[in-house]
RODO-2510 file (C-alpha; in nm, 4 decimals, decimal comma):
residues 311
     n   res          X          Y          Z
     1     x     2,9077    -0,1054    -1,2360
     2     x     2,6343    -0,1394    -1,0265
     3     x     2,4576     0,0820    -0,7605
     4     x     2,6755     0,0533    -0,4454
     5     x     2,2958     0,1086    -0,2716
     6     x     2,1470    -0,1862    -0,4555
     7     x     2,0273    -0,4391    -0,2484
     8     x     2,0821    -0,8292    -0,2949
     9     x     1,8296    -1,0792    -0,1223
    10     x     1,8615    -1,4628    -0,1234
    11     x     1,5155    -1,6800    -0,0521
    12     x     1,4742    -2,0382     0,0157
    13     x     1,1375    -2,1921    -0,0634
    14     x     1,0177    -2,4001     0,1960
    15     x     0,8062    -2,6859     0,1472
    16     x     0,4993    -2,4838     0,2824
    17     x     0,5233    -2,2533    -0,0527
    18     x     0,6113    -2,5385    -0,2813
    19     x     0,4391    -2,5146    -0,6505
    20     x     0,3385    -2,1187    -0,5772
    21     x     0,3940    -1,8691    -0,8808
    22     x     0,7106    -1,6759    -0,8132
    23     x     0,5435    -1,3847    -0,8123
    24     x     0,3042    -1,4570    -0,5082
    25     x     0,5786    -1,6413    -0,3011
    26     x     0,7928    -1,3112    -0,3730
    27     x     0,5205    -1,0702    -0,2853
    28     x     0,4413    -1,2268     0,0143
    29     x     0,7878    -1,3052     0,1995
    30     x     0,9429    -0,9713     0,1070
    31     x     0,7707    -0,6833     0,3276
    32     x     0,6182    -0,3866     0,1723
    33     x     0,6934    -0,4831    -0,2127
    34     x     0,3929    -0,5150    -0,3931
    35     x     0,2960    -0,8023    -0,6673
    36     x     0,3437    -0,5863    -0,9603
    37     x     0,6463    -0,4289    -0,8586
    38     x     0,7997    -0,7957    -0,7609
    39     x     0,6540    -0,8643    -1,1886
    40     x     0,8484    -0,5730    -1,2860
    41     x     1,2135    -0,7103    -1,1186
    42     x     1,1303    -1,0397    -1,2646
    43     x     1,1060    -0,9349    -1,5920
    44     x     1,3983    -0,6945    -1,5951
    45     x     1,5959    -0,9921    -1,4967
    46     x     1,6537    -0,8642    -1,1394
    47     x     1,5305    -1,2651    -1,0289
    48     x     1,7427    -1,5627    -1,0642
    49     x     1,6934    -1,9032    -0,9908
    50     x     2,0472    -2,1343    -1,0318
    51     x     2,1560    -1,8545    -1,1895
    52     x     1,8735    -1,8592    -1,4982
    53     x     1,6299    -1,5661    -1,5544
    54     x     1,2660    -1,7362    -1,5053
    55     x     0,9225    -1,5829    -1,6001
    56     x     0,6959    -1,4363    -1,3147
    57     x     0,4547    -1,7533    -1,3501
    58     x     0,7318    -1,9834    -1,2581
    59     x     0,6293    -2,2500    -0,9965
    60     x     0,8630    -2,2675    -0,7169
    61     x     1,0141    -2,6053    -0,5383
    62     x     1,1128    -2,6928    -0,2268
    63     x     1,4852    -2,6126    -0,1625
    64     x     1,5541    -2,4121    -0,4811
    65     x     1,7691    -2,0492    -0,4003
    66     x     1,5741    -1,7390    -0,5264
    67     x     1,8211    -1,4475    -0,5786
    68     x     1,6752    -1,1058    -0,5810
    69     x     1,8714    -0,7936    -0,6721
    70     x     1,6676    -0,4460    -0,5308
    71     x     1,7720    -0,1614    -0,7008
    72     x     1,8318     0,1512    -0,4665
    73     x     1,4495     0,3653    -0,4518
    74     x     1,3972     0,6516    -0,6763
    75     x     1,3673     0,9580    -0,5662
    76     x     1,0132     1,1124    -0,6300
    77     x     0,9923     1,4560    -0,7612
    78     x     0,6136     1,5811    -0,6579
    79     x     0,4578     1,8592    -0,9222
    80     x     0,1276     2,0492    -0,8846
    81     x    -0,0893     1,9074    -1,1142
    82     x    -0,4279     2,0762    -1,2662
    83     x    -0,6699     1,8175    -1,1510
    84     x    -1,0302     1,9543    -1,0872
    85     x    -1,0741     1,9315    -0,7156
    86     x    -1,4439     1,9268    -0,5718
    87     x    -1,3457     2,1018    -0,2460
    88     x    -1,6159     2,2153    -0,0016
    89     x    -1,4434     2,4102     0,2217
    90     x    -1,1440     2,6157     0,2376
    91     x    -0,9431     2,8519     0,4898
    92     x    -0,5970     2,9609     0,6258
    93     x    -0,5796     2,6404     0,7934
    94     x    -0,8087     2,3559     0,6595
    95     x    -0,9492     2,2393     0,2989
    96     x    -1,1783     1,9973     0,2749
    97     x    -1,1373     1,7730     0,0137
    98     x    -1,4805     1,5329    -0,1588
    99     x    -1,2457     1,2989    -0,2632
   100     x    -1,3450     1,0756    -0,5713
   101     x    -1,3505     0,7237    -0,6342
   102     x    -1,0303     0,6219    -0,7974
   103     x    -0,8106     0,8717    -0,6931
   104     x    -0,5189     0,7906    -0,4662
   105     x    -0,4639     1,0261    -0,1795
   106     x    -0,0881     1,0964    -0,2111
   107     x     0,2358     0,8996    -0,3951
   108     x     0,3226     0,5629    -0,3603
   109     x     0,5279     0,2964    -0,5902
   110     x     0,2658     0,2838    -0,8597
   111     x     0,1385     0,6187    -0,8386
   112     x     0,3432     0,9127    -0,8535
   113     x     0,0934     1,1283    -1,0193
   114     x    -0,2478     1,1745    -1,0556
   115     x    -0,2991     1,1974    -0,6627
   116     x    -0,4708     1,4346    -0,4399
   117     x    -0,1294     1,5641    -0,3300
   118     x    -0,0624     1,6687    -0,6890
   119     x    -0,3746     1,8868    -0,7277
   120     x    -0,3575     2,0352    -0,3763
   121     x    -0,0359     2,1451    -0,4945
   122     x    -0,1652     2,3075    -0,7345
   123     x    -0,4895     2,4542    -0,5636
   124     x    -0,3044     2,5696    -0,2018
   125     x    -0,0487     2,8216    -0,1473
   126     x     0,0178     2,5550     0,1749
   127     x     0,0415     2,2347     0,2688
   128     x     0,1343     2,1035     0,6346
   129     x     0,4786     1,9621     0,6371
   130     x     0,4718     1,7440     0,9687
   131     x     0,4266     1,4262     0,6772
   132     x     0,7329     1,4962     0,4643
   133     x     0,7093     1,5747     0,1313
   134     x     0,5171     1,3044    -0,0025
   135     x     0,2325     1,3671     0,2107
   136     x     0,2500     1,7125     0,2622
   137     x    -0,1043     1,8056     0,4765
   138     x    -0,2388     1,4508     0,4893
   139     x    -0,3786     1,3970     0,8358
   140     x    -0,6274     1,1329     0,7407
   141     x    -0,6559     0,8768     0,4675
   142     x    -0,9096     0,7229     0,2051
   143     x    -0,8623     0,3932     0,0009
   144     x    -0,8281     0,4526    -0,3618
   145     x    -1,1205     0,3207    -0,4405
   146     x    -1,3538     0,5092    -0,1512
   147     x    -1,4815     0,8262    -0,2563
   148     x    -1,5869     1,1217    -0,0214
   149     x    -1,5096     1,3953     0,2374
   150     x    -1,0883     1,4170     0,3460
   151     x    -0,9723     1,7079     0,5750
   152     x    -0,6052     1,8668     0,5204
   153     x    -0,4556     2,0514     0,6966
   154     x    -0,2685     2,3931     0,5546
   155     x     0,0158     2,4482     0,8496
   156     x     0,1821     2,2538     1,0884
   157     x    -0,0124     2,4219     1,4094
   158     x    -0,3769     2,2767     1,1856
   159     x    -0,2125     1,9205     1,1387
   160     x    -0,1479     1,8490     1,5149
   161     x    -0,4694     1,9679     1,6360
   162     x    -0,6533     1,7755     1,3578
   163     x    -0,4719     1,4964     1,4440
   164     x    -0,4996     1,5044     1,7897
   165     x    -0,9041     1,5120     1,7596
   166     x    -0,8827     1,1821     1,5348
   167     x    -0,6571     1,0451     1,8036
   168     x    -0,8479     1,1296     2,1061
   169     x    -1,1728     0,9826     1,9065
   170     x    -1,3394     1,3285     1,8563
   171     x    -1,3786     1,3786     1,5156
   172     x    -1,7222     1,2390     1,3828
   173     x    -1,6345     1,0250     1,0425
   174     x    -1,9917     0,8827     0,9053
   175     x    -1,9834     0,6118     0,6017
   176     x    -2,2393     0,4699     0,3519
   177     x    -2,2190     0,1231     0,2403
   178     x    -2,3507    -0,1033    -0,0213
   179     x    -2,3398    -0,4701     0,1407
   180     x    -2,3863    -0,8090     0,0657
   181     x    -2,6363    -1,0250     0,2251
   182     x    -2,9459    -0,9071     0,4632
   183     x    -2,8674    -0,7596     0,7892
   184     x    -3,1065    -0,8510     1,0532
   185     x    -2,9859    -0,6149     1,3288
   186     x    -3,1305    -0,2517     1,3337
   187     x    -2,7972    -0,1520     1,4319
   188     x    -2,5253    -0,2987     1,5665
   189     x    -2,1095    -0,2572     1,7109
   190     x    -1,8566    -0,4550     1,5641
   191     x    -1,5606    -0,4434     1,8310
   192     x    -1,2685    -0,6863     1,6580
   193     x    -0,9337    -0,5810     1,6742
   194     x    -0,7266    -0,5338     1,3665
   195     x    -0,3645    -0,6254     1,2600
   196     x    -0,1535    -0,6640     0,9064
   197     x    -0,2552    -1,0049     0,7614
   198     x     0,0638    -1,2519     0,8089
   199     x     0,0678    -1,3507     0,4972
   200     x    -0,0739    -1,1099     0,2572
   201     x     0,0893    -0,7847     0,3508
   202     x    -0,1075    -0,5864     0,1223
   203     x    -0,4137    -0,6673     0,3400
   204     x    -0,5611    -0,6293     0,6929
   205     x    -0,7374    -0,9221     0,9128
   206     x    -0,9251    -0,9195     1,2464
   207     x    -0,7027    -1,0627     1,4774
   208     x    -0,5537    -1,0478     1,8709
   209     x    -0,2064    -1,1273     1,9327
   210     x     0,1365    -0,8966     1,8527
   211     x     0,0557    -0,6749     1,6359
   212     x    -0,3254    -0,6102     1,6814
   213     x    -0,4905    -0,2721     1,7718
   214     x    -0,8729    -0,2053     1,8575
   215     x    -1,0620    -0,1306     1,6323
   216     x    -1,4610    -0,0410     1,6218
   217     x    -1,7403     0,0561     1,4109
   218     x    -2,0811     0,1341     1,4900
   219     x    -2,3595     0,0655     1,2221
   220     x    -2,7278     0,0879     1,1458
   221     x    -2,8902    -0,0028     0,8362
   222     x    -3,0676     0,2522     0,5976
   223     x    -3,2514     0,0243     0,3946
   224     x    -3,2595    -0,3509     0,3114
   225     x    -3,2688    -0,5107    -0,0650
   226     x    -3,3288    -0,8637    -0,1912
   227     x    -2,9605    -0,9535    -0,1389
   228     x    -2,8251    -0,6366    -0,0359
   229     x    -2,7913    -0,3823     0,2498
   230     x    -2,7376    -0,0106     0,2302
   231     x    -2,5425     0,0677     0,5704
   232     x    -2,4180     0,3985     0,7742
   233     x    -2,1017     0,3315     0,9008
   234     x    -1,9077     0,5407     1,1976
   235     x    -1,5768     0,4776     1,3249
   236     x    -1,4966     0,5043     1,6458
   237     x    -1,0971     0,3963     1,5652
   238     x    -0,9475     0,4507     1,2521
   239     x    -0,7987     0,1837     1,1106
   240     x    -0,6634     0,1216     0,8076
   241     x    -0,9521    -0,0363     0,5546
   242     x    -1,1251    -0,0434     0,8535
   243     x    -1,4630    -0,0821     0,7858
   244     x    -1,4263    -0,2980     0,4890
   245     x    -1,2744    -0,5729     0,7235
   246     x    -1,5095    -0,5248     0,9851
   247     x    -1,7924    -0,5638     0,7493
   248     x    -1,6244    -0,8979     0,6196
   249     x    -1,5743    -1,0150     0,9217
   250     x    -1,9124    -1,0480     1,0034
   251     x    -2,0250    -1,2026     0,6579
   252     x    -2,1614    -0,9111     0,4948
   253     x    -1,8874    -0,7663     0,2687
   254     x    -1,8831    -0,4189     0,0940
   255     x    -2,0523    -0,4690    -0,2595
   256     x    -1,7716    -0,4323    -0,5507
   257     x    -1,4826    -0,5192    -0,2578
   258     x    -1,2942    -0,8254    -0,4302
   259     x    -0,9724    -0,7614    -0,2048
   260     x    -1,2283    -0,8652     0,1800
   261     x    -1,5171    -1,0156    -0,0566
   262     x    -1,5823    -1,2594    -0,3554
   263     x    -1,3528    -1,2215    -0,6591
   264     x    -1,6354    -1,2462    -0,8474
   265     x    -1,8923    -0,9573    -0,8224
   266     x    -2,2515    -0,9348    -0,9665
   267     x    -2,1824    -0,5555    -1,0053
   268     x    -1,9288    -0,3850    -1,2821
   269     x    -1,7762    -0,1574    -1,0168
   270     x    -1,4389    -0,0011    -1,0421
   271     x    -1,3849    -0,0416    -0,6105
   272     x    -1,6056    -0,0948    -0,3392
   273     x    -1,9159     0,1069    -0,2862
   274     x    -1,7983     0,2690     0,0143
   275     x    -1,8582     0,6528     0,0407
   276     x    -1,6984     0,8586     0,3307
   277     x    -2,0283     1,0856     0,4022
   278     x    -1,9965     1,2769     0,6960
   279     x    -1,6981     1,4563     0,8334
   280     x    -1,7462     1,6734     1,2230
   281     x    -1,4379     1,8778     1,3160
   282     x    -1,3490     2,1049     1,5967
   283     x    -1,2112     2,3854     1,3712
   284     x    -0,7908     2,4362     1,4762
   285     x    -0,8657     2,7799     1,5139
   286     x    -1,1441     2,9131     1,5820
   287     x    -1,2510     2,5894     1,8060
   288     x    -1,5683     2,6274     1,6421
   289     x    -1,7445     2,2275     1,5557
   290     x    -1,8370     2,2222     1,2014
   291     x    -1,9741     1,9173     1,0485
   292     x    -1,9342     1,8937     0,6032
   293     x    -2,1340     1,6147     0,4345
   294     x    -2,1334     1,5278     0,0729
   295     x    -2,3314     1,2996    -0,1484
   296     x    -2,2640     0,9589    -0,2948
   297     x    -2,1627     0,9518    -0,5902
   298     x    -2,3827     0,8810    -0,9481
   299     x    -2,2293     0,5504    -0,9289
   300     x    -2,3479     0,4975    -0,5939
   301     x    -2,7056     0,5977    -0,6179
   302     x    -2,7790     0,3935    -0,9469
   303     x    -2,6355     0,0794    -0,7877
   304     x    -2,9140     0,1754    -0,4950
   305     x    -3,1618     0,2651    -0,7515
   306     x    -3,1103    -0,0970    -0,9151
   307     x    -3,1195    -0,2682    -0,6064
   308     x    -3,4666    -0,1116    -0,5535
   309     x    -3,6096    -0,2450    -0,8250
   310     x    -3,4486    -0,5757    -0,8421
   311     x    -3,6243    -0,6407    -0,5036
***
């Protein structure tokens, strides 16, 4: 018998998304289900056309009937895990966190272990519960792939003062970037505002309309290579990929960023180089500013080192 809570969904391709893999045309009309988790359904038969199981490769036509069945969502059981944490500082009501590359910041389909909510678990007594469960003292967020300095808070009272400095534009949040292409400004604003793409719903686009928020970054350029730009990004906003849009936008995309740059990179990198440096606070209790930086990366600083002599 089947899970009173699973969902059934019926499609119909228009001629717009005629001869697109299943997968993709899936992906991209049903909201917040990734490509690999549409691949998954497909091939445990959870996706019928006329009635026939088809492969995730399958071209669709115009006018065909997709049926989808969702099963109901899991429920996610979150353990302390002993991951080795490089945490710079720690109180009764903050830790801060050098987060790096590769490691996602808390559960999601996909990744339901392995996160930085697993090892704070593990490292802190507590966690702020104003996220839920999943999140438990997440006030800010890095992309997998960007490595450096995340604050958490350890109790509700931390989380809404935190968050209230990041809302009111108060907290300082410096970046480093590898980029493509010379930049010929010293420095430079990039005020675009920022929505969910229409399409791909994985990604984010500069864009005005329903939907769109501001969004700006201030940068000034470190050093210049052949081909290549080493950047200090700050944000002013705090959107989400933020500055790896913004830096697309105006043709000079982060270096290993194949989601806002080219799909093909010069560099084996596992993400973009894209380090979150600085990190300024007003401290929730003692109202005391204190301001944590932390280094690239190795990766980081041989990709500079090769740029150097390459130019």
């Amino acid at each position: 018998m089947k899970n009173q809570e699973e969902r059934i969904e019926i499609y119909s391709v228009e001629h717009l998304h005629h001869g697109k893999r299943l997968d993709v045309f899936l992906s991209e009309t049903i909201p917040g289900e990734s490509r690999s988790y549409i691949q998954k359904l497909i091939k445990d038969g959870r996706v019928t056309i006329s009635n026939k199981n088809v492969k995730p490769n399958y071209k669709v036509k115009e006018g065909e009937c997709i049926r989808i069945s969702i099963p109901p969502p899991v429920a996610i059981s979150l353990e302390p895990e002993d991951i080795d944490l490089d945490i710079i500082y720690q109180d009764n009501d903050i830790a801060v966190i050098n987060k790096p590359q590769g490691m996602v910041v808390h559960p999601a389909p996909g990744n339901y272990s392995g996160t930085l909510v697993n090892a704070l678990l593990y490292h802190c007594n507590h966690l702020s519960g104003i996220n839920g469960k999943i999140r438990p003292g997440i006030v800010h967020r890095l992309d997998k792939d960007t490595s450096g300095i995340i604050v958490v808070a350890k109790n509700d009272s931390a989380h809404r003062y935190l968050a209230a400095q990041i809302a009111a534009r108060k907290a300082l949040r410096v970046y480093w970037a590898i980029v493509e292409n010379n930049i010929i400004e010293d420095e430079g604003t990039i005020d675009a505002p920022i929505k969910r793409h229409p399409v791909d719903r994985k990604k984010m686009t500069v864009a005005t309309g329903p939907g769109s928020r501001e969004a700006v970054t201030h940068f000034r350029v470190l050093e210049r290579f052949r081909e290549f730009t080493l950047v200090e990004a700050s944000l002013e906003t705090g959107r989400t990929h933020q500055i790896r849009v913004h830096m697309s936008h105006i043709k000079h995309p982060i270096v290993g960023d194949t989601i806002y740059g080219s799909k093909k990179q010069k560099f084996r990198l596992q993400g973009q180089a894209l380090h979150a440096k600085i990190l300024g606070i007003i401290h929730p209790t003692t109202k005391e500013y204190m301001e944590f930086e932390a280094s690239p990366p190795e990766y980081f600083n041989k990709l500079i080192e090769n740029l150097r002599k390459m130019s």
